[in-house]
Biotite code that builds the C-alpha atoms (Angstrom):
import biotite.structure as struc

atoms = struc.array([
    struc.Atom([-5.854, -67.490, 65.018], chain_id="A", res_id=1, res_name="UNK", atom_name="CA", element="C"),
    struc.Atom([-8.504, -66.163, 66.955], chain_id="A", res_id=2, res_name="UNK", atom_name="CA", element="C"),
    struc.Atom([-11.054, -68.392, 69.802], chain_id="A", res_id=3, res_name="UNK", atom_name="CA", element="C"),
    struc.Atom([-14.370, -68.415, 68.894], chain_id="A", res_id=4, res_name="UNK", atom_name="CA", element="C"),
    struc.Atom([-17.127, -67.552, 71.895], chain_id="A", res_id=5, res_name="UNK", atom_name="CA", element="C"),
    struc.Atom([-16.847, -71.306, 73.268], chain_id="A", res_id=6, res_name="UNK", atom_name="CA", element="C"),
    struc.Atom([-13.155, -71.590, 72.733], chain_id="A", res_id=7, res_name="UNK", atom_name="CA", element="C"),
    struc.Atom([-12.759, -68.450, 75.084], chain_id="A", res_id=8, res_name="UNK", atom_name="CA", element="C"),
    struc.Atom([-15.260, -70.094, 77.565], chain_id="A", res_id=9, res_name="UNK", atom_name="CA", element="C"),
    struc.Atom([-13.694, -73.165, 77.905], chain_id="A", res_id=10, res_name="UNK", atom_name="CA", element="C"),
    struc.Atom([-9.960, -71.157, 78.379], chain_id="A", res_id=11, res_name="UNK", atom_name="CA", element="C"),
    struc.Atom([-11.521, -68.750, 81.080], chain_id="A", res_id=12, res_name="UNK", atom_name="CA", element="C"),
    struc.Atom([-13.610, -71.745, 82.890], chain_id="A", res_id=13, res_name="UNK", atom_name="CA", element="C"),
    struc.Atom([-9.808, -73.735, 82.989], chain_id="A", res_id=14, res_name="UNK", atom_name="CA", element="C"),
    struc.Atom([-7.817, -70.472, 84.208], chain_id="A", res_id=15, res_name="UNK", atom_name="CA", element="C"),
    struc.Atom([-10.682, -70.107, 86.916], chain_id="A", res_id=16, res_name="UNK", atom_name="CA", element="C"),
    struc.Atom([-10.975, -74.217, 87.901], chain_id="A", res_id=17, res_name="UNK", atom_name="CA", element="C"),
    struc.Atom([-9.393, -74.989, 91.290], chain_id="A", res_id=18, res_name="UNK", atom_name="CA", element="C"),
    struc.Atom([-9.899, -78.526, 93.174], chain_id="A", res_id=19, res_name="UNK", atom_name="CA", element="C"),
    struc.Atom([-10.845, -76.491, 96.536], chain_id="A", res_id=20, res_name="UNK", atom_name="CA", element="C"),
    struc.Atom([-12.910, -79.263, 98.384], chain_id="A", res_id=21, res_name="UNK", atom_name="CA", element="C"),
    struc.Atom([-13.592, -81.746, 95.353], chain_id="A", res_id=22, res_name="UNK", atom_name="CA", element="C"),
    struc.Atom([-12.097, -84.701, 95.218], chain_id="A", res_id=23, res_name="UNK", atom_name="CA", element="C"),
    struc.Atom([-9.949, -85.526, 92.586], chain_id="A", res_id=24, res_name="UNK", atom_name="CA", element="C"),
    struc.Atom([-11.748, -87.509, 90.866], chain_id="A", res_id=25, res_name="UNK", atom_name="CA", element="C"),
    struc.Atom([-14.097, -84.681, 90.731], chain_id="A", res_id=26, res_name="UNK", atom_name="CA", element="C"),
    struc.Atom([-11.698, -82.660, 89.989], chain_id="A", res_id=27, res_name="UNK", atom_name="CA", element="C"),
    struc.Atom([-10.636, -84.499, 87.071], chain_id="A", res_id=28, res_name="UNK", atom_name="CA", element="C"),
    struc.Atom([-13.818, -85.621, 85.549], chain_id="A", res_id=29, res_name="UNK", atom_name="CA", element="C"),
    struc.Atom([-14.525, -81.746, 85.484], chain_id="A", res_id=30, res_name="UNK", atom_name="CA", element="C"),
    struc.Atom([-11.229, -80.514, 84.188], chain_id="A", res_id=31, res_name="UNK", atom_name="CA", element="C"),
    struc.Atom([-11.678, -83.492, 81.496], chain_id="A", res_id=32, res_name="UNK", atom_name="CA", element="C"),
    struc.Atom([-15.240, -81.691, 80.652], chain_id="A", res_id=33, res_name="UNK", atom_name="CA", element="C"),
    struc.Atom([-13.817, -78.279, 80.219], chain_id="A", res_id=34, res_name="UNK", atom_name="CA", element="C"),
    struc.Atom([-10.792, -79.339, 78.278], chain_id="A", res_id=35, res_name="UNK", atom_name="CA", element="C"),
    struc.Atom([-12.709, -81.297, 75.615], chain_id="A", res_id=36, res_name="UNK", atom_name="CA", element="C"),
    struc.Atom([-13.290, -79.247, 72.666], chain_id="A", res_id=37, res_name="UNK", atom_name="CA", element="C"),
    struc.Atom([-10.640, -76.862, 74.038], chain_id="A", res_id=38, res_name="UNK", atom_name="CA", element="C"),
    struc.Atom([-7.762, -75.890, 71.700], chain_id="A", res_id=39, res_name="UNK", atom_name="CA", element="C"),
    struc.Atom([-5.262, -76.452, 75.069], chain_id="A", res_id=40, res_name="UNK", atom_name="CA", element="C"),
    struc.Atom([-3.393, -79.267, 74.712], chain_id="A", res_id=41, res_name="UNK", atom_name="CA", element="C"),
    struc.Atom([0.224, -80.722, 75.389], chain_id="A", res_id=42, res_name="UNK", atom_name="CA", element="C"),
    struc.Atom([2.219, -78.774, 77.869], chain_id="A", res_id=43, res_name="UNK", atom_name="CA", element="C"),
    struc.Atom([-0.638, -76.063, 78.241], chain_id="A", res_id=44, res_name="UNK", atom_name="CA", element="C"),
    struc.Atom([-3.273, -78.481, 79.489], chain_id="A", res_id=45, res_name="UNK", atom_name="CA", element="C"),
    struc.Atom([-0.590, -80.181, 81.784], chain_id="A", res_id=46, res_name="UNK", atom_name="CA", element="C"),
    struc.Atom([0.302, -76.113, 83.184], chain_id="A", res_id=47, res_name="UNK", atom_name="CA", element="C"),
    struc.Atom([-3.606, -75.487, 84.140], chain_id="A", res_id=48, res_name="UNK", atom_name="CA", element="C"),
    struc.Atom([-4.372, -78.927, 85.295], chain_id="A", res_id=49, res_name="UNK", atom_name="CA", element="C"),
    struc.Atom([-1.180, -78.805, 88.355], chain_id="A", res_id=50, res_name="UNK", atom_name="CA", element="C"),
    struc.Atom([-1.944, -75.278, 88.701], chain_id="A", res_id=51, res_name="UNK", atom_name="CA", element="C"),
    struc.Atom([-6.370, -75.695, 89.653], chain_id="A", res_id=52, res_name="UNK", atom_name="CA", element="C"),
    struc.Atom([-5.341, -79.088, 92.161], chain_id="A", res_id=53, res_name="UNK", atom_name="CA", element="C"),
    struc.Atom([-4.600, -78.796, 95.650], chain_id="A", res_id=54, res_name="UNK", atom_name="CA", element="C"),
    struc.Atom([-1.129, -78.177, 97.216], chain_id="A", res_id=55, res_name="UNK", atom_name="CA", element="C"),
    struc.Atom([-0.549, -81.361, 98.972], chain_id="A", res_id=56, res_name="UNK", atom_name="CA", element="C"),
    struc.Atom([-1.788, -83.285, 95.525], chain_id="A", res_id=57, res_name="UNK", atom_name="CA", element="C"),
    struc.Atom([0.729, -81.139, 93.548], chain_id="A", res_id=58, res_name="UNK", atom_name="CA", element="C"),
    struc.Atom([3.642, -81.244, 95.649], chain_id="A", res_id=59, res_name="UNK", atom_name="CA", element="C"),
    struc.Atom([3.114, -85.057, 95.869], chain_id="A", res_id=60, res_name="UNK", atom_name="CA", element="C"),
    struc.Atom([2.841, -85.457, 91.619], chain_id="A", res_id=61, res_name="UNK", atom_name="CA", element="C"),
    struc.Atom([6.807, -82.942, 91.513], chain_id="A", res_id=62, res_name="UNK", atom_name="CA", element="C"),
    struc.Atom([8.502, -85.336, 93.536], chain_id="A", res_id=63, res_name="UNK", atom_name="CA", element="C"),
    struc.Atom([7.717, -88.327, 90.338], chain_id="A", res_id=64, res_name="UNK", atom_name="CA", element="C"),
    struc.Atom([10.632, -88.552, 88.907], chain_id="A", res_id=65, res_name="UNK", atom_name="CA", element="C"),
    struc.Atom([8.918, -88.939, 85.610], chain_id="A", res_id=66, res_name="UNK", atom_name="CA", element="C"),
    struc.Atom([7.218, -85.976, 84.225], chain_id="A", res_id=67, res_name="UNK", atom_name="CA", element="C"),
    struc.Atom([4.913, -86.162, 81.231], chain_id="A", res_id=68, res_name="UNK", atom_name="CA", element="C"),
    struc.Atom([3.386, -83.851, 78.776], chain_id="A", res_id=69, res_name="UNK", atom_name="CA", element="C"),
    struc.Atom([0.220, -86.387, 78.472], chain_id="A", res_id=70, res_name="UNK", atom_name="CA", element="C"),
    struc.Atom([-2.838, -84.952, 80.525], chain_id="A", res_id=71, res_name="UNK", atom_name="CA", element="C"),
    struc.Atom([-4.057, -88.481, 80.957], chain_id="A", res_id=72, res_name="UNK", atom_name="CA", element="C"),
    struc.Atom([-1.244, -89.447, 82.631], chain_id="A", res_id=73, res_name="UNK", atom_name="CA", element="C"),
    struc.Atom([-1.084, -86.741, 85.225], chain_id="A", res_id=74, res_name="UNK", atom_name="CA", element="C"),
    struc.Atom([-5.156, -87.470, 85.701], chain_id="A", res_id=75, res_name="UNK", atom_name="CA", element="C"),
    struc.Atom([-3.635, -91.058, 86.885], chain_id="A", res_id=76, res_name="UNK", atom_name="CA", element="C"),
    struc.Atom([-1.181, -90.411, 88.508], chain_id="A", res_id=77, res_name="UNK", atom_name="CA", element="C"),
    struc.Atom([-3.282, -87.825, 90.585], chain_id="A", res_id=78, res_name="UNK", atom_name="CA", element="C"),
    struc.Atom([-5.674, -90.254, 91.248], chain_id="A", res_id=79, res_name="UNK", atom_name="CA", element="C"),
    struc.Atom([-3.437, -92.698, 91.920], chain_id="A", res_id=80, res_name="UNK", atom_name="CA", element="C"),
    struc.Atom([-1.875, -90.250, 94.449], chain_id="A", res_id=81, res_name="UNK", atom_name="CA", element="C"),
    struc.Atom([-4.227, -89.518, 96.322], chain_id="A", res_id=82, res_name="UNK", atom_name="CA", element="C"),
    struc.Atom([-5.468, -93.709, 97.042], chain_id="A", res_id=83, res_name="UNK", atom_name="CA", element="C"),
    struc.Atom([-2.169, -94.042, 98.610], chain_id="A", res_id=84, res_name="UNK", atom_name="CA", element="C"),
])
């Protein structure tokens, strides 16, 4: 099954998105804008969204003791996070 021209994009734009100075709500609202229409989902989405945010926000969202495979759930709980 091969990606069409968007589809590849959209997988190279979420390989290359990182947090860096953004906020996380930035962060997510673009991830959120990249992802939609992407065929990432699951498990895969989950992978690239820990791996583009910041250290301190990832080791922070490992310590949960509940882990999810729902990307809205990790936005949350990100956001959530990072109030605290």
């Amino acid at each position: 099954m091969s990606l069409t021209l968007t589809e590849a994009v959209k997988v190279a734009e979420l390989k290359w998105l990182e947090q860096g100075r953004k906020t996380i709500e930035e962060f997510v609202q673009e991830f959120r804008r990249i992802a939609k229409g992407n065929r990432y989902e699951g498990q895969h989405l989950v992978e690239e969204f820990k791996r583009g945010i910041n250290r301190t926000i990832w080791q922070r969202l490992m310590k949960l003791e509940c882990q999810s495979s729902f990307i809205e759930q990790w936005y949350e709980r990100a956001i959530n996070l990072n109030k605290n």
